[in-house]
N, C-alpha and C positions, 0 to 999 in steps of 0.2 A: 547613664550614658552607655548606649551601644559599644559592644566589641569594632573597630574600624578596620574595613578591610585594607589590606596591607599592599594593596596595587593602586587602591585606589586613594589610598593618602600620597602615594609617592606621586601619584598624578594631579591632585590638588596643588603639594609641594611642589615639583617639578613645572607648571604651567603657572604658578605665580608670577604675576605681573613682580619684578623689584629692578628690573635694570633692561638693559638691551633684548630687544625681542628675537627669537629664537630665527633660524630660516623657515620663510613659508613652508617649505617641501619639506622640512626634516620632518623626524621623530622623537623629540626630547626625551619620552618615554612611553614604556609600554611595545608594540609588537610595528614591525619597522619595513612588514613587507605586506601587502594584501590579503595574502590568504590566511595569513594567521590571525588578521584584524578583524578580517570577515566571521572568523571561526571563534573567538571572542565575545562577539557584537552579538555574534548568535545566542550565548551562553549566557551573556549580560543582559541578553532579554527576561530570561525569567525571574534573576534578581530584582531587575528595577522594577517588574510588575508587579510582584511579591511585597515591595516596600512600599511602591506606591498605593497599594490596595490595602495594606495598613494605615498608611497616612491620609488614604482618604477613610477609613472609618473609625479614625481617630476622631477625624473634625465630624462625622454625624453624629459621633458618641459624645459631643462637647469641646472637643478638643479646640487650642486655639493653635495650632500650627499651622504653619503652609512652605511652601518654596516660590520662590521666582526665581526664573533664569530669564536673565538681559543677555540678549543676542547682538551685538555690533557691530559690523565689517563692510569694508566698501562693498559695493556694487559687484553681485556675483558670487561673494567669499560663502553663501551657502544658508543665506539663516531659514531660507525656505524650506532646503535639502536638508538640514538640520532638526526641524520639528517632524518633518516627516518620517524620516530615517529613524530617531530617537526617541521621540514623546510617540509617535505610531505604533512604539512597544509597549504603552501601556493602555488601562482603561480611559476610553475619553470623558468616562463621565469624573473623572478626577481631573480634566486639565481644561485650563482656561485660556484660548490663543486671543493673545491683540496684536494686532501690524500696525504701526503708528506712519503712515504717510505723511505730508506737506499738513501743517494744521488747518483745518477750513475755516471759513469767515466766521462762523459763530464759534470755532474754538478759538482765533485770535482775541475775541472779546472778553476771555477770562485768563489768567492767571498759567502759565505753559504747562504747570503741573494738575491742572484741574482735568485734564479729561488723560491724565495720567491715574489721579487716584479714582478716579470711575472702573480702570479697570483692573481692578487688586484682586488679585486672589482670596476668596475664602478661606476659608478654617477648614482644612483635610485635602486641598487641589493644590496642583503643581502650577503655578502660571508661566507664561511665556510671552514678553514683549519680544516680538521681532522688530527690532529699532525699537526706541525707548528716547525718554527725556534726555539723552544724552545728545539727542539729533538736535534740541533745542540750541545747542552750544555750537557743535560744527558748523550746521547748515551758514548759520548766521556770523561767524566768524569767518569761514571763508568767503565768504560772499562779502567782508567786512561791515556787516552791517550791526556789530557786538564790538562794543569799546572792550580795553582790557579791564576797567572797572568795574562795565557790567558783568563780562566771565567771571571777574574774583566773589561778585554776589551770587549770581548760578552758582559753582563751585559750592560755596556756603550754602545754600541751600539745598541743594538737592544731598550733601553729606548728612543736612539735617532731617531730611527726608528718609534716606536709607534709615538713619540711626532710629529714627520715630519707628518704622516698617519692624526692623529689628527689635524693637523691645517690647513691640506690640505679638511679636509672636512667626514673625517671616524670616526665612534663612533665606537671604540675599544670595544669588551667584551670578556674576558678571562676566562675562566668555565675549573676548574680540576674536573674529573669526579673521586670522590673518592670512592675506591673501598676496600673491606676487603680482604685477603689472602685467609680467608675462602672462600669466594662468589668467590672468580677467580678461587679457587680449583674446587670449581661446577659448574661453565662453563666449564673450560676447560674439566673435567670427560665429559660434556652434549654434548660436539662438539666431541669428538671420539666414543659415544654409540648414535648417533644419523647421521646416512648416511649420511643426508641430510645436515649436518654440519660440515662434516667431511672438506670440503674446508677453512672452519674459522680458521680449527686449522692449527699450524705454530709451529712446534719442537722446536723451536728458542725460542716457547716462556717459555720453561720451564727454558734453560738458566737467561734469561731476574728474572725469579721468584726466581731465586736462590740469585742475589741481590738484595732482595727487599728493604732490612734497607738501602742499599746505594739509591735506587734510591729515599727514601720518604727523604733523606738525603738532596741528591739534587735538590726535590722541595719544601723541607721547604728553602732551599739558593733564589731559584727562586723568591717567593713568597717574601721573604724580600730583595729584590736587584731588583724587576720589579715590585711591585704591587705600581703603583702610582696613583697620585689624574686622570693624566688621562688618564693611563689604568690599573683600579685596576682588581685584581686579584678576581676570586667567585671561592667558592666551592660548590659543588652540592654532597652529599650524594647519593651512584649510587648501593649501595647492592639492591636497590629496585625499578625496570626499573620503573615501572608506577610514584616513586617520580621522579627519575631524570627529566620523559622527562616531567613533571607538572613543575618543578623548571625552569629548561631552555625557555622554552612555556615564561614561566611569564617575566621570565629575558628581555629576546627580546622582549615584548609586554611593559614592562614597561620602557625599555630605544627606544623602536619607537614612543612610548606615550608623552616622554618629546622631541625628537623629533618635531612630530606635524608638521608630512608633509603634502603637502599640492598642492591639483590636480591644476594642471596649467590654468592661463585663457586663452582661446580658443580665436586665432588670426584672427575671421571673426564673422559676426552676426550672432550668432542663428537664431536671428529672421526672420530674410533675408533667411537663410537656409531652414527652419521651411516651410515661404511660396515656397521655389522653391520646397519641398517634394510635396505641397497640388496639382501641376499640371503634379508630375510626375507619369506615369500609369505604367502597367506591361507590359513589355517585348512581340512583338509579338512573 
């Protein structure tokens, strides 16, 4: 097991889901003012590129690891700005993005988790569901259309699902991008007085903000019914993009850090190689 970096456990620790959620706009931990998160974000670029260019030729050298990070937050809280900001520090050929929308008529015909495991990470890639099977539970709970029976089977399932993920070889991280009513009010206002964002916004999602108590409803249930020893639940405070995407950055760099992956050894002599280089010339 990797040496763990000591900012970035306290940020694991510190963003655990176990009680009352932190304020949207604070900074539970780590750097509490802009320019120092920017100046950070910058410096945590090259770690997490470094770990993840290991961990992906780990999985081409055989390896069976991988990572998933589950992105969830209302409408607005970032999971776009998230992958962008974030996973855009590393190589793409190690990351695998899904965005899971409304399911379509040929995914209602199967099973909620089946066009969930279609899109798993491999062996050496970081994946990334922005929204995930967790949208199976809210959607349809607040909408009441999910008895309390059904959620206690969802629940039950999908814990068994992580736990399958996990032993099969995936480090689960779960990240609610928590966001204020206020802060979504001023996005949503900046994506209709702004052209160029006018494709962001979605009518739908004023609906969506109209229950808002039920949905923070239904992921304080989430959060005490899925956050386990191993796939615990993080919150990330998201009224303040530059904190989220320093929290998340860390998050991933400190759970690829214990990790401690590790480039594969090369199936022929260097050395041997080395001198067949010293006799080969340039191309006529």
């Amino acid at each position: 097991m990797g040496k763990k970096n000591d900012e970035g456990s306290r940020v694991r620790d510190a963003l655990r889901i176990t009680g009352e959620l932190p304020d949207p706009g604070s900074a539970p931990v780590g750097p509490g003012k802009k320019p120092k998160a920017l100046a950070k974000l910058g410096t945590a670029s090259e770690r997490l590129s470094a770990l993840q260019e290991a961990l992906y030729a780990e999985g081409v050298g055989g390896g069976e690891r991988n990572v998933l990070l589950v992105l969830q937050g209302m409408d607005t809280s970032g999971k776009g700005g998230t992958v962008s900001h974030v996973l855009g520090l590393v190589n793409p050929m190690g990351v695998h993005y899904s965005g899971f929308k409304a399911p379509t008529a040929a995914e209602r015909r199967h099973h909620y988790l089946w066009r969930i495991r279609k899109q798993l990470p491999v062996p050496g890639q970081i994946g990334v569901f922005d929204r995930s099977h967790y949208e199976d539970i809210l959607v349809p709970r607040v909408s009441g259309l999910l008895s309390a029976e059904e959620r206690r089977r969802r629940y039950s399932e999908i814990n068994a699902f992580e736990k399958e993920l996990t032993d099969g070889g995936t480090t689960v991280v779960k990240v609610f991008l928590h966001i204020s009513p206020e802060e979504q009010l001023k996005r949503l206002k900046a994506r209709l007085e702004t052209p160029e964002k006018h494709w962001k916004y979605n009518p739908g999602d004023l609906e969506a903000r109209s229950h808002w108590p039920a949905y923070q409803k239904a992921y304080a249930d989430i959060f005490k019914k899925t956050s386990t020893d191993y796939a615990p639940w993080h919150v990330v405070p998201a009224d303040h993009k530059w904190y989220r995407n320093w929290a998340v950055a860390e998050l991933l760099i400190e759970t690829l850090t214990e990790l401690d992956p590790k480039f594969p050894q090369p199936d022929y002599d260097v050395d041997a190689e080395l001198a067949k280089l010293k006799g080969v010339g340039v191309p006529a």
